[in-house]
C-alpha angles and dihedrals in degrees: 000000000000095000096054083050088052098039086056094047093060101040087063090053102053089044091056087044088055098044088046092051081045090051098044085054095066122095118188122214140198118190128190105202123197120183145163102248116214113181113175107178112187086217095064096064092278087281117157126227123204125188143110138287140194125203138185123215137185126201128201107181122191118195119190117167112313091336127094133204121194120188103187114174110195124204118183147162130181142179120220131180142198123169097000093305127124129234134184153181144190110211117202125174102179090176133029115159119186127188126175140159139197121269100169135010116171122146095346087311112129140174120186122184131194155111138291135204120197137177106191129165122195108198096192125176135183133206096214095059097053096268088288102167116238126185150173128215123201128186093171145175121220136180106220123193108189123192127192138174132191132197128150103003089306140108147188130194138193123190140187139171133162128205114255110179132344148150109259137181125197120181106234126223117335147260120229088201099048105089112127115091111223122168083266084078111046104032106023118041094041095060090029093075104039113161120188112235151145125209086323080073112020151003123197110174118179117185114171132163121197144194124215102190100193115358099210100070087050108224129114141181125227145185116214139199106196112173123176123177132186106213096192123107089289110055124214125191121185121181126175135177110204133193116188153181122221120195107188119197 
């Protein structure tokens, strides 16, 4: 009896000493993102839009052993102008899941590889074509390679990562007499109409670099290329270059 006592004992030890290990792994992040917005929908005469956006971002990072898992939320909205006309879109990334490894670590060199899963929905309107919604849903699969090096304190980072494969949804053509936004728009018809695809569909291509410029008081600044186009008979291009602040707790 003792020894099951004992055994029990122990096996409730060693579990609080592993989820404590687990806990003490998890950084939290906030991100204030400013970028320089371009939309460019085939359905609204092929015009571009250029304007600005901020966006908001959480990170909740898990680290357990080698391995590294980022869930970044992102939440947008930007304004975006051409003859005088205004554009706009709201940006929400409910889930972005990022994991990633290491492959190689030799004298603060380090390059990381992995996957990413991502759900994102671009609302995006247009004055000249009456404010008809438009949007585009993404429940897409990416590759990411990852590189750091650190000297001094210091690091920098540089990231990419390419749609593979994905399920994707475009609105196609427009209604002048649509105009009112109901749930129906932003939560049913974007997931309604999904279509499995790969570049045939889609592209969505991130590149970011980053510089951590002392890593003990946990902050960095980033520059980042985000691209996303809709390949279906209406054609949608989104391009944003992005400049940002990290705070990491």
């Amino acid at each position: 009896m003792k020894n099951k006592h004992l055994r029990f004992v122990l096996l409730l030890l060693w579990f609080s000493i592993v989820i404590n290990s687990i806990q003490s792994q998890i950084t939290h992040s906030h991100s204030i993102v400013l970028g320089f917005l371009q939309l460019k929908e085939q359905s609204n005469l092929g015009m571009v839009f250029n304007g600005v956006q901020l966006e908001y971002r959480y990170g909740l990072k898990w680290v357990i052993n080698d391995h590294e898992i980022l869930y970044q939320p992102k939440l947008g909205i930007g304004f975006a102008f051409n003859r005088g006309m205004i554009g706009g879109q709201i940006h929400i990334a409910p889930v972005n899941v990022t994991w990633t490894m290491p492959f190689s670590e030799n004298n603060g060199h380090t390059i990381r590889g992995g996957t990413n899963l991502i759900a994102e929905y671009n609302y995006h309107l247009y004055q000249v074509n009456d404010g008809t919604l438009f949007w585009t849903a993404e429940i897409g699969f990416s590759p990411v390679i990852q590189y750091g090096y650190n000297w001094d304190n210091k690091r920098i980072n540089a990231a990419f990562k390419n749609s593979l494969f994905g399920f994707t949804s475009h609105r196609q053509g427009y209604d002048s007499y649509d105009f009112l936004f109901t749930w129906k728009d932003f939560v049913v018809d974007p997931n309604q109409n999904l279509k499995f695809g790969s570049f045939n569909t889609y592209n969505h291509t991130n590149v970011s670099l980053e510089f951590v410029p002392d890593i003990l008081k946990m902050h960095l600044f980033a520059y980042e290329f985000d691209y996303l186009g809709f390949f279906w008979e209406s054609q949608f291009n989104r391009i944003n270059h992005n400049l940002f602040w990290r705070l990491s707790l």
